[in-house]
N, C-alpha and C positions, 0 to 999 in steps of 0.2 A: 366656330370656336365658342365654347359653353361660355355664357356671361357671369360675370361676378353674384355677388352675394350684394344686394342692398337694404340696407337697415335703418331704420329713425330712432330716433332719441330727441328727449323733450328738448324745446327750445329754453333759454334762458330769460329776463326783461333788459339781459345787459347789451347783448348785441346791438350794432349798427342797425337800425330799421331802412334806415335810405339805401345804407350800400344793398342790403339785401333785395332789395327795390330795384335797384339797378345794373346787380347782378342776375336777376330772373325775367326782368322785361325790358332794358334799356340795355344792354351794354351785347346782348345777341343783335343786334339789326344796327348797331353802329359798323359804319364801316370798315373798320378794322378788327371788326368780328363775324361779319353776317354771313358767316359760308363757313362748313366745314374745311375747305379747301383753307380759305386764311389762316383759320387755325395752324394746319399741317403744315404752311408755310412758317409759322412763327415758332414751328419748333424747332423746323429745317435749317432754321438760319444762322443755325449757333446753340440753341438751347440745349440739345439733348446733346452735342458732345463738351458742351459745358458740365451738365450733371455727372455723365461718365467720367471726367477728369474729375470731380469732385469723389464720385464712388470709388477711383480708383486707390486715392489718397485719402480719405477716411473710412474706416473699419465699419461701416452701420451693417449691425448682425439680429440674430437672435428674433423678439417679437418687434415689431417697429409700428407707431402712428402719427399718422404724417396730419396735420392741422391745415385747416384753410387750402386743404386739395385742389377743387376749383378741378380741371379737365383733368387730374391725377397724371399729369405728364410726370413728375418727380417720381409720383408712387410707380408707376410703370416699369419707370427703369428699373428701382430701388425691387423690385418681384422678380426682377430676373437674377440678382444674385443669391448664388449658390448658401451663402452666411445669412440668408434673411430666411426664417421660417414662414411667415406670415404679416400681411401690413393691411392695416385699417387707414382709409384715406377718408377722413371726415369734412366735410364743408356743409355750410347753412343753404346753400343756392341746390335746392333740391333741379333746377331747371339745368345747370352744371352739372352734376353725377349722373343725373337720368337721361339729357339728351346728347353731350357733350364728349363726358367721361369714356364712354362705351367706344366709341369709335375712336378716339386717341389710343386708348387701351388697344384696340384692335391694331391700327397704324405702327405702334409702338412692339407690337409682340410683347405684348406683357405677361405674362405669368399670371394669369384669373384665376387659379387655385388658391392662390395665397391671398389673394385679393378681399377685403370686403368693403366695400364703400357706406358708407354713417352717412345720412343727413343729421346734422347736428351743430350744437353750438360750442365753439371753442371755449368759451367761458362754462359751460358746464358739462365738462365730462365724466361722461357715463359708466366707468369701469373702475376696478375696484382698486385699492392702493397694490404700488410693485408691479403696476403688471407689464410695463414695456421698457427692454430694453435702450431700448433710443426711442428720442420724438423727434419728427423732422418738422420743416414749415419753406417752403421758397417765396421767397419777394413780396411775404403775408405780415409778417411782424410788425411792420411799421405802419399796418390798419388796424393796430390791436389800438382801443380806447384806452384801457385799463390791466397796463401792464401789472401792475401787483395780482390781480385777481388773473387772470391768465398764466402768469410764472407759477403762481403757487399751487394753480390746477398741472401744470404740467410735472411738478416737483412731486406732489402725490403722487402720479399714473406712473412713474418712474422708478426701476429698481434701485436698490442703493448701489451708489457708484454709477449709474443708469447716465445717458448724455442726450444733450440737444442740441441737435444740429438747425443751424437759420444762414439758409445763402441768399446770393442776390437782396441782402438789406440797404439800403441807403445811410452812408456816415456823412458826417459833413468836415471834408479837407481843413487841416490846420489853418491853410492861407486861406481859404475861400470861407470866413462864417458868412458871408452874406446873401449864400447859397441856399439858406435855408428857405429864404422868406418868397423865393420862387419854386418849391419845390411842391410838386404835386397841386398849383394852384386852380388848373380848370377841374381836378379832380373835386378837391373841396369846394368848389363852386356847387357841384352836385349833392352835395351834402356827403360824401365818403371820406373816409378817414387818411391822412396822410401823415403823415410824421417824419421828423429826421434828424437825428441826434448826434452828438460827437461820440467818440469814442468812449471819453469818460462817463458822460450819461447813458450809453449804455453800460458799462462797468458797473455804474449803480443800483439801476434796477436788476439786472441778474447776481450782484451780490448781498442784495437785500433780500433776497427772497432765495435766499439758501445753492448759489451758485456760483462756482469758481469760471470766468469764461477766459476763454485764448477767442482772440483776433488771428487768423490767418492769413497771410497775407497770400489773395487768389485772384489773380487779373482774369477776365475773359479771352477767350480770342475768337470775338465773332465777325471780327475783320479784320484787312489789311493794318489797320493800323493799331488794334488790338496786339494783334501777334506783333507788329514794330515793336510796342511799349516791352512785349513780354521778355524779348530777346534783345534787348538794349536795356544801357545805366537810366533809360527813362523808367525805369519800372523802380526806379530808389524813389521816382518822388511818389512812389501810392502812401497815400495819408494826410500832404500836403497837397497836393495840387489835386488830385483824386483818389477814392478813395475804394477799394476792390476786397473786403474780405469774408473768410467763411468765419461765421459764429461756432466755437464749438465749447457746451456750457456742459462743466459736469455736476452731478448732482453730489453735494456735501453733505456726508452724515452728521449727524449729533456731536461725534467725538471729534470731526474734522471743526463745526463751527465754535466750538467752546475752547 
């Protein structure tokens, strides 16, 4: 199968240096990454028909770029439909798209036509205003340092009326705020970025920076008791007790914010 298109673009001074540090030499030989096989199993295990349920129920068409790519399992999918002309799947871990990417792509039947993989950095994108349809991002958002400068690079690269989609984020449940202050904690030990907000702080930064967002309410079901939640009155408490949704931000014109 012909390989993708890969391409660099400058780095920015804003990005994570540690994460990237630990996305290129430390987090390949941790256990729960050291083998391409792990991989394959972590996608097996729920993720890729989590995405599909996610594709099936929101419209992502036209040109797409997917931020903080990482092995492009999202982008993968997101090449095989018919409504996607083309998708640029950007991440800083040149050691992710070059040794990683290829073979998930392969595993995944992705569509490499449409494909082109960016090393690059989320806070400085490289393309000209209007140009993509949708931006995606999975389970990246809440490593962003500097949410303003990020939303606002995505809100340029965006056509008008253009949307952004962010799954798999972390909210922190009505009842449980004390969930925060263990979240992501051996991660930030390594110096990476972790974050996790309510509902309403999210609402703030996406509508600061020129963006109307819907919370979706999207359970996974990558087990038994996933699927329990989905198909029983347990799935009323997601927001309280836990918290399962897709982001989907659309971009506001001039006439819309005034």
């Amino acid at each position: 199968m012909e390989d993708t298109k890969i391409v660099w673009h400058n780095m920015s001074e804003h990005f994570n240096k540690e994460e990237l540090h630990y996305r290129n030499n430390l987090q390949l030989v941790e256990e729960n990454y050291n083998s391409i096989d792990i991989w394959k199993k972590k996608v097996s295990s729920g993720r890729v028909a989590y995405f599909r349920r996610c594709l099936r129920k929101i419209p992502v068409s036209g040109r797409v770029l997917e931020l903080c790519a990482g092995c492009c399992c999202l982008g993968s999918e997101v090449s095989k439909l018919s409504s996607v002309k083309e998708i640029f799947c950007l991440d800083f871990s040149e050691r992710l798209l070059e040794d990683i990417a290829p073979k998930m792509m392969n595993y995944l039947n992705a569509n490499k036509k449409k494909i082109t993989r960016i090393v690059g950095d989320a806070y400085n994108l490289q393309f000209k205003d209007k140009t993509f349809d949708w931006v995606i991002i999975d389970a990246a958002l809440h490593h962003i340092d500097d949410m303003d400068r990020f939303l606002s690079g995505v809100k340029r690269v965006l056509r008008d009326d253009g949307h952004f989609l962010a799954i798999r984020e972390p909210i922190i449940p009505k009842l449980r705020p004390g969930s925060k202050s263990a979240f992501g904690k051996y991660e930030r030990s390594l110096g990476l970025t972790e974050n996790i907000y309510t509902k309403q702080e999210w609402n703030y930064f996406f509508r600061k920076n020129g963006f109307e967002l819907r919370f979706l309410p999207f359970i996974p079901e990558y087990d038994y008791k996933y699927k329990l939640i989905n198909r029983t009155p347990l799935k009323l408490l997601n927001g309280s007790l836990f918290a399962h949704y897709l982001f989907i931000a659309k971009k506001q014109s001039r006439s819309n914010l005034n």
